[in-house]
VOKEZA-340553 format. One record per atom (N, C-alpha, C): x, y negated, z; atom name. Coordinates in Angstrom, 3 decimals. Example, Ala and Ser with C-alpha at 12.3 -4.5 7.8 and 13.67 -1.06 7.14 Angstrom:
! residues 2
+----------+----------+----------+------+
!     east !    north !       up ! atom !
+----------+----------+----------+------+
!   13.190 !    5.690 !    7.800 !    N !
!   12.300 !    4.500 !    7.800 !   CA !
!   13.200 !    3.300 !    7.800 !    C !
!   12.850 !    2.250 !    7.080 !    N !
!   13.670 !    1.060 !    7.140 !   CA !
!   12.900 !   -0.030 !    7.870 !    C !
+----------+----------+----------+------+
END
This chain:
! residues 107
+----------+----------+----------+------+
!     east !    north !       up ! atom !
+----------+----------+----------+------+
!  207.146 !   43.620 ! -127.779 !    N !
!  206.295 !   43.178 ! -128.877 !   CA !
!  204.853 !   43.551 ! -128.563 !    C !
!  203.771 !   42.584 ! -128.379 !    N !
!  202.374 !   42.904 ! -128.751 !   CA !
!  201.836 !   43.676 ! -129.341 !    C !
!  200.933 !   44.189 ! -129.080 !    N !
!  200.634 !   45.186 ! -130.364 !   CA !
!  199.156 !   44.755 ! -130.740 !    C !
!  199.290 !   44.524 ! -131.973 !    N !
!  197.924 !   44.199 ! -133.012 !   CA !
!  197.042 !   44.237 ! -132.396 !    C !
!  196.040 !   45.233 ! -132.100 !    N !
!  194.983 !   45.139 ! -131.157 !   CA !
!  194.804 !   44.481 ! -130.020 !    C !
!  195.713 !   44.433 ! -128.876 !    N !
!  195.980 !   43.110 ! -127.951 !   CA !
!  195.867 !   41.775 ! -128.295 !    C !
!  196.822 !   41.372 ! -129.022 !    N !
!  196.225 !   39.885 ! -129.657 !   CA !
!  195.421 !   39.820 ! -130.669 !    C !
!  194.645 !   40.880 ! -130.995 !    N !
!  192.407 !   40.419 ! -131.504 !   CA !
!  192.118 !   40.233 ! -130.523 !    C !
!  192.511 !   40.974 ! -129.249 !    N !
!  191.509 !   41.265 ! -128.217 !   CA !
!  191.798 !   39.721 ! -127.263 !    C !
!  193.015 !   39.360 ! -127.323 !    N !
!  193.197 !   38.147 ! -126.811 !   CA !
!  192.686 !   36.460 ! -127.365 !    C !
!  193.125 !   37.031 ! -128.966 !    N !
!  192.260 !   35.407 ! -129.247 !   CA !
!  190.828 !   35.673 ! -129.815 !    C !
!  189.807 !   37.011 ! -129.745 !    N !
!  188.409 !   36.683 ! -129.457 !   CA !
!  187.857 !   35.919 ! -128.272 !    C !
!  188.630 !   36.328 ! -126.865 !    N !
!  188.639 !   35.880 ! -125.619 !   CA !
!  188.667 !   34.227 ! -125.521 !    C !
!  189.800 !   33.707 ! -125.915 !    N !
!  189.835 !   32.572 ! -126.014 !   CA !
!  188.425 !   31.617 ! -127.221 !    C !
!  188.234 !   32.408 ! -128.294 !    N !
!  187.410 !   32.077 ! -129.237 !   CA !
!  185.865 !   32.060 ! -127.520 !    C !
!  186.032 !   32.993 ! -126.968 !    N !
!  184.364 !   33.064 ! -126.283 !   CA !
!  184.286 !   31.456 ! -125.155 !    C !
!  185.967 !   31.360 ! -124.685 !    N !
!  185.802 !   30.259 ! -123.908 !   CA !
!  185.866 !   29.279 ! -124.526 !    C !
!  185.718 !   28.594 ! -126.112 !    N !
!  185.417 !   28.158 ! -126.557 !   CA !
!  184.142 !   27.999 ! -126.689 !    C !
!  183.158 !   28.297 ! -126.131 !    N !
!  181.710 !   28.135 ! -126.822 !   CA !
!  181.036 !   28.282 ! -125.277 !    C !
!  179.496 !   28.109 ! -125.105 !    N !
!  178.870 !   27.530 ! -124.681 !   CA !
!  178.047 !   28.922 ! -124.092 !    C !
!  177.178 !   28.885 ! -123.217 !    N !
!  176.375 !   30.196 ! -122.947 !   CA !
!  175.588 !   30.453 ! -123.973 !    C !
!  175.343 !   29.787 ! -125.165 !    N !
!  174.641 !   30.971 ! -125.963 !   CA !
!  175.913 !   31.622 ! -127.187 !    C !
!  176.590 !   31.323 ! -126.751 !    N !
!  177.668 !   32.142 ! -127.585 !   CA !
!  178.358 !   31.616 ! -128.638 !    C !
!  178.068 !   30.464 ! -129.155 !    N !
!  178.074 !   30.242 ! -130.510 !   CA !
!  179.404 !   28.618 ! -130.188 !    C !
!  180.161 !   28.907 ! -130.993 !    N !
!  181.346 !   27.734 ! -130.839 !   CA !
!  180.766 !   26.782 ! -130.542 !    C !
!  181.243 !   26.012 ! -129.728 !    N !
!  180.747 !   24.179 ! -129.519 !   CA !
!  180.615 !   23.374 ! -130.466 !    C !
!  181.656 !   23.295 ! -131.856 !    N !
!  181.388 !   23.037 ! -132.764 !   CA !
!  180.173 !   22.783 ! -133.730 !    C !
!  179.431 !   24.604 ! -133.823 !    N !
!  178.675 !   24.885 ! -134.429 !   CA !
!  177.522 !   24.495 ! -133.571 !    C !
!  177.420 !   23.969 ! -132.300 !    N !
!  176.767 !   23.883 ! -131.443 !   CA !
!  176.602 !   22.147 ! -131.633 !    C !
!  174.945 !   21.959 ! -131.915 !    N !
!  174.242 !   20.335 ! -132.336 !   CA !
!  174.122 !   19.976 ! -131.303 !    C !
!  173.688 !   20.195 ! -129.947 !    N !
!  174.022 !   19.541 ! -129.001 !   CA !
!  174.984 !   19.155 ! -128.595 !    C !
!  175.858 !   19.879 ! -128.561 !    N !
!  177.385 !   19.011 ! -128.272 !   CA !
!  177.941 !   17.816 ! -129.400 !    C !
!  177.411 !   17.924 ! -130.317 !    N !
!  177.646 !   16.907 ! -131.801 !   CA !
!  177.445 !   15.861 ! -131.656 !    C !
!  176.252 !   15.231 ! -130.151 !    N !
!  175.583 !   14.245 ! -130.573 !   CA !
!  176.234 !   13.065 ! -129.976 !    C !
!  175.882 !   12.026 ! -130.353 !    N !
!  176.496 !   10.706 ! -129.384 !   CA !
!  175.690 !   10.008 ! -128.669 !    C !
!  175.774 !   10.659 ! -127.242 !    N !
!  174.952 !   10.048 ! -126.373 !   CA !
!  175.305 !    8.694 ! -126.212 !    C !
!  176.400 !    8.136 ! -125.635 !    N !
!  177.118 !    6.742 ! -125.427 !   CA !
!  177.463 !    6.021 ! -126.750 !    C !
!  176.842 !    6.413 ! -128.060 !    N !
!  176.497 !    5.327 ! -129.185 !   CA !
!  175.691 !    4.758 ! -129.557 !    C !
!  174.785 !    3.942 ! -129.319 !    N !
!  173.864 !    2.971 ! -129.168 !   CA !
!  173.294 !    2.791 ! -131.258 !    C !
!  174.394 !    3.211 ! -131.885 !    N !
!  174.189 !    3.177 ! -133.261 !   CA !
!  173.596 !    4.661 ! -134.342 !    C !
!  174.083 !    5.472 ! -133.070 !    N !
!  173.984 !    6.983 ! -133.443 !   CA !
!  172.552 !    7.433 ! -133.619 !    C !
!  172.762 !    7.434 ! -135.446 !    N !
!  171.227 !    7.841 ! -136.150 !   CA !
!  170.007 !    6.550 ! -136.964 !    C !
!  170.942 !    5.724 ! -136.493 !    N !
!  170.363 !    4.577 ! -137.314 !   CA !
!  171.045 !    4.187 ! -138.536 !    C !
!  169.922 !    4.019 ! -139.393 !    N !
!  170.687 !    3.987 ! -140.836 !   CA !
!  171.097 !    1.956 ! -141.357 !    C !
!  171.838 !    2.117 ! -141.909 !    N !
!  172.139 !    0.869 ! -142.264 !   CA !
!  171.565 !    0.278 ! -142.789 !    C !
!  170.609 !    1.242 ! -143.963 !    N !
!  169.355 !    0.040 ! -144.136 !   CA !
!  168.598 !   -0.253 ! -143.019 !    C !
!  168.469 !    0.369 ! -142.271 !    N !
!  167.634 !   -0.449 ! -141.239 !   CA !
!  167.961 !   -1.362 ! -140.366 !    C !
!  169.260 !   -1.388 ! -139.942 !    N !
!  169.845 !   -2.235 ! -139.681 !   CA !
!  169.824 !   -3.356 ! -140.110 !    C !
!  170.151 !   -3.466 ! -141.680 !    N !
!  169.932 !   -4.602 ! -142.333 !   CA !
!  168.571 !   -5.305 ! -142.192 !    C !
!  167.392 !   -4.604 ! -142.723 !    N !
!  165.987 !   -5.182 ! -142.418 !   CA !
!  165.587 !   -5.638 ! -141.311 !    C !
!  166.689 !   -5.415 ! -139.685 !    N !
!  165.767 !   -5.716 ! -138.491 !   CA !
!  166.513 !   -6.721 ! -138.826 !    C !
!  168.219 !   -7.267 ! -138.997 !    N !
!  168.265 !   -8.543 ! -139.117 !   CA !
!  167.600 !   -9.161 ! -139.887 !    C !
!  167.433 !   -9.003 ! -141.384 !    N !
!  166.658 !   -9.541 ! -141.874 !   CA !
!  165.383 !  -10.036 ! -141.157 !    C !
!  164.635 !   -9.790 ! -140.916 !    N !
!  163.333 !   -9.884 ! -139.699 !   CA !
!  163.347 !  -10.916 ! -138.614 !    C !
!  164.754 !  -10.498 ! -137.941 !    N !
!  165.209 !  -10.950 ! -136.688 !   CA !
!  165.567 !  -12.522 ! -137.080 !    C !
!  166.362 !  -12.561 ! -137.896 !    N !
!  167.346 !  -14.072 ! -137.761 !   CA !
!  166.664 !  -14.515 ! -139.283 !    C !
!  166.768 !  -13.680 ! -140.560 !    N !
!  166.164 !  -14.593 ! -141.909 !   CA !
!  167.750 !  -14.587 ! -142.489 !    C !
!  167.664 !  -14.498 ! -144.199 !    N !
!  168.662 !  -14.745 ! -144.434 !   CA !
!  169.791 !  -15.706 ! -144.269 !    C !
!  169.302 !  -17.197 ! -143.823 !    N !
!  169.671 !  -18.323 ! -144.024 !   CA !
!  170.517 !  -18.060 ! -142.521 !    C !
!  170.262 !  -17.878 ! -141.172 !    N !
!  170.653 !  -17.985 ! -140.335 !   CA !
!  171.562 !  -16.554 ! -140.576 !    C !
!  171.008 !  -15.463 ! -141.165 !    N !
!  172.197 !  -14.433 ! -140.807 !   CA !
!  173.341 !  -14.867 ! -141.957 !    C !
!  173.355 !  -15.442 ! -143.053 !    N !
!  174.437 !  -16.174 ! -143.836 !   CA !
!  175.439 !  -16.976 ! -142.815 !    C !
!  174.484 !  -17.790 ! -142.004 !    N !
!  175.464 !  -18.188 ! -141.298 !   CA !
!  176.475 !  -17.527 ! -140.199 !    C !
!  175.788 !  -16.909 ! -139.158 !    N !
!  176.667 !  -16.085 ! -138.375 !   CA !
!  177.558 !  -15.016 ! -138.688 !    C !
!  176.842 !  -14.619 ! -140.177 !    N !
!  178.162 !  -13.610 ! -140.284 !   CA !
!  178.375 !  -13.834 ! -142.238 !    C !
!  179.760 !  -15.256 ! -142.107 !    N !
!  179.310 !  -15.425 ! -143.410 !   CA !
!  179.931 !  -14.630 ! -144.842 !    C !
!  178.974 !  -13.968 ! -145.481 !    N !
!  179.187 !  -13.193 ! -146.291 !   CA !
!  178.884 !  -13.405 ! -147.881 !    C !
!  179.532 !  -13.385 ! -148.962 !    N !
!  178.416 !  -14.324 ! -149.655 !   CA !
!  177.431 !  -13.522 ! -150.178 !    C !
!  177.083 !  -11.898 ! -150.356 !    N !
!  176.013 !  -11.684 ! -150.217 !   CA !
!  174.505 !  -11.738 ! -148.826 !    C !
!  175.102 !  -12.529 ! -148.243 !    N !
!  174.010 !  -13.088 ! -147.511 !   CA !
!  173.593 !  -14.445 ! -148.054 !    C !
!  174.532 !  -15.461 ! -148.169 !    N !
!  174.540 !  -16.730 ! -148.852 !   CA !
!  173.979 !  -16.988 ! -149.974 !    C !
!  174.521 !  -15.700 ! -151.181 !    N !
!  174.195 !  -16.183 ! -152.690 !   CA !
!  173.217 !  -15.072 ! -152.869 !    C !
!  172.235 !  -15.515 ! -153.683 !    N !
!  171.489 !  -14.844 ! -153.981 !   CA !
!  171.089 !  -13.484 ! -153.373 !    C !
!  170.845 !  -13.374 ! -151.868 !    N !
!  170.495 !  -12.723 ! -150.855 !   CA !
!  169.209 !  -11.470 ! -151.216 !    C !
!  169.845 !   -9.764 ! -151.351 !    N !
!  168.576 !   -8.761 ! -151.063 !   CA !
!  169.460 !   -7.933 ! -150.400 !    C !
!  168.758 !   -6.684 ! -150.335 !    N !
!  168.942 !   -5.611 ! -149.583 !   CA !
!  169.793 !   -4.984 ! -149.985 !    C !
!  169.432 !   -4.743 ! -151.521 !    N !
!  170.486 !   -3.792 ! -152.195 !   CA !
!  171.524 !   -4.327 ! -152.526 !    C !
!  172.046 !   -5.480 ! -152.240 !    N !
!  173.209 !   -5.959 ! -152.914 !   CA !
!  174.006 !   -5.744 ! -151.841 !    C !
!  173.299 !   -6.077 ! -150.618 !    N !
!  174.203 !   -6.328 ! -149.168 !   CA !
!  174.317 !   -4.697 ! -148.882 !    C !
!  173.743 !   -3.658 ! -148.768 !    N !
!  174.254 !   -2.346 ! -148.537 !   CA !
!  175.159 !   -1.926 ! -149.362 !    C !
!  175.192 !   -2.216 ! -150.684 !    N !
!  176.179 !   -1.814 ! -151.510 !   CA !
!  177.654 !   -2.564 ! -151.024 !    C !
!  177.683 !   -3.558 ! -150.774 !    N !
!  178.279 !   -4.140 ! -150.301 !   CA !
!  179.213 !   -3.773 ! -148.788 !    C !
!  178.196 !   -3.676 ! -148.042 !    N !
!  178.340 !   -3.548 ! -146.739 !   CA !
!  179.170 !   -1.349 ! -146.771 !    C !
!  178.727 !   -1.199 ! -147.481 !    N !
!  178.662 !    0.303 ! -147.673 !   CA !
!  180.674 !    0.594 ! -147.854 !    C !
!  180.286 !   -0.936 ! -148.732 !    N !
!  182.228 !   -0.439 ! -149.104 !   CA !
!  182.712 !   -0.907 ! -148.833 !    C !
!  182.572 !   -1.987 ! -147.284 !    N !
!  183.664 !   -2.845 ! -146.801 !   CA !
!  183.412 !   -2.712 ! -145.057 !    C !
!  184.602 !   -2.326 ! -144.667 !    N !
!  184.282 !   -1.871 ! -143.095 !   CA !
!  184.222 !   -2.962 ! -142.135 !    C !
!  185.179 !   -3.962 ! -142.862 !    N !
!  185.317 !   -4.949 ! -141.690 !   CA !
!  183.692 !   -5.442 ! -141.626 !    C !
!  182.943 !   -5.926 ! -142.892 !    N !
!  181.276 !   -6.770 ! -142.822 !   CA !
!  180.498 !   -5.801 ! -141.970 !    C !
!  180.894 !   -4.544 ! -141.974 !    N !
!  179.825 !   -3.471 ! -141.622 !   CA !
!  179.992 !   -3.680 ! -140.209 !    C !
!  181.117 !   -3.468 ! -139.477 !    N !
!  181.185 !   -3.364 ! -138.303 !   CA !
!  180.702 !   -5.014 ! -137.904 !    C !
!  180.536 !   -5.830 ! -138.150 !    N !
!  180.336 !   -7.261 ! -137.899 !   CA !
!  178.963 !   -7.974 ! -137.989 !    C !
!  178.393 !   -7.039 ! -139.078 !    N !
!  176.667 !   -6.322 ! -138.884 !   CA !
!  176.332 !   -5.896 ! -137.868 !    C !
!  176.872 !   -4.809 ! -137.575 !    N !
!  176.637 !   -3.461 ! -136.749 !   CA !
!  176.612 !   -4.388 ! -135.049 !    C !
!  177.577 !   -5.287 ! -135.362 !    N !
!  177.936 !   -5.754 ! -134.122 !   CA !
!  176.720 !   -6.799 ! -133.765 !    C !
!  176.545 !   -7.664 ! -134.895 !    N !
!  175.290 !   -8.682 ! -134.662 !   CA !
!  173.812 !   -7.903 ! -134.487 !    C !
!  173.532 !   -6.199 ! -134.924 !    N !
!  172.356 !   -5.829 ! -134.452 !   CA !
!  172.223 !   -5.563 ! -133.443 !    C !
!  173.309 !   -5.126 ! -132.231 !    N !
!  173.817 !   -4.836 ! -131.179 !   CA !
!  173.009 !   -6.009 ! -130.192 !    C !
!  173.774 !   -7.201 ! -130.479 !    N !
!  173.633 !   -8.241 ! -130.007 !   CA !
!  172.037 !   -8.644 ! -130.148 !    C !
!  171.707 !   -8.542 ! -131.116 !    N !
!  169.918 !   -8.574 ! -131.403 !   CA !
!  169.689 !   -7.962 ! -130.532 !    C !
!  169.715 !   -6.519 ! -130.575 !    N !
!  169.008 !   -5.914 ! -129.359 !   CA !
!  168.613 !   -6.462 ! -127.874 !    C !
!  170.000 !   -6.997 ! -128.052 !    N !
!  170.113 !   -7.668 ! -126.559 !   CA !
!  169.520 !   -8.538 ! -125.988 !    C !
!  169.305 !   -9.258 ! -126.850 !    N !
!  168.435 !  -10.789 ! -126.727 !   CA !
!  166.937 !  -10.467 ! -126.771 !    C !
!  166.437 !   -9.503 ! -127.672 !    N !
!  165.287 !   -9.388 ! -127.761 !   CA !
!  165.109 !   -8.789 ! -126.363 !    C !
!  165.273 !   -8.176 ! -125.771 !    N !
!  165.142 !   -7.426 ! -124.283 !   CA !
!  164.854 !   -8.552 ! -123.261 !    C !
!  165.791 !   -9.368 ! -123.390 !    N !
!  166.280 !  -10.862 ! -123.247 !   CA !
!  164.550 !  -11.192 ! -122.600 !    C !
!  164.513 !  -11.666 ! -123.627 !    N !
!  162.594 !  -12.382 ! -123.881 !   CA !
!  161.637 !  -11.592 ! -123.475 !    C !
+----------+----------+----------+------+
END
């Protein structure tokens, strides 16, 4: 049988190879948090919305991604509220600003 003090002394050990040279869990550690390979990571959805808006105009983004708050009576706040509580439009947004990006580079 182990004795008490051995296994503190064993899972602090493991707790240290958990974490990073300044000591502090990886977790708790913001650099490790971040998403380098997400192209979306830190952009807010309203803004998202406004570059399409900008980019394509309501009339053309109604069409490509058809929603009927793009269609009917088209603003900002209707489509985030919107967009906020439905994953499939969001990701299909998310996906057409993507694609913006692309094109604009494009030119």
């Amino acid at each position: 049988m182990a004795r008490p003090f051995t296994s503190l002394m064993r899972l602090k050990k493991d707790r240290l190879s958990l974490s990073d040279n300044s000591g502090k869990p990886m977790a708790e550690n913001s650099e490790h948090t971040s998403q380098p390979n997400n192209p979306l990571h830190g952009i807010r959805l309203d803004h998202i919305l406004q570059h399409l808006v900008e980019f394509y105009g309501w009339q053309e983004l109604g069409e490509r991604i058809t929603i009927k708050c793009f269609t009917h009576n088209p603003s900002i706040n209707s489509s985030l509220k919107f967009l906020r509580q439905t994953p499939w439009a969001r990701e299909r947004v998310e996906g057409l600003y993507l694609k913006s990006l692309r094109d604009a580079k494009k030119e």
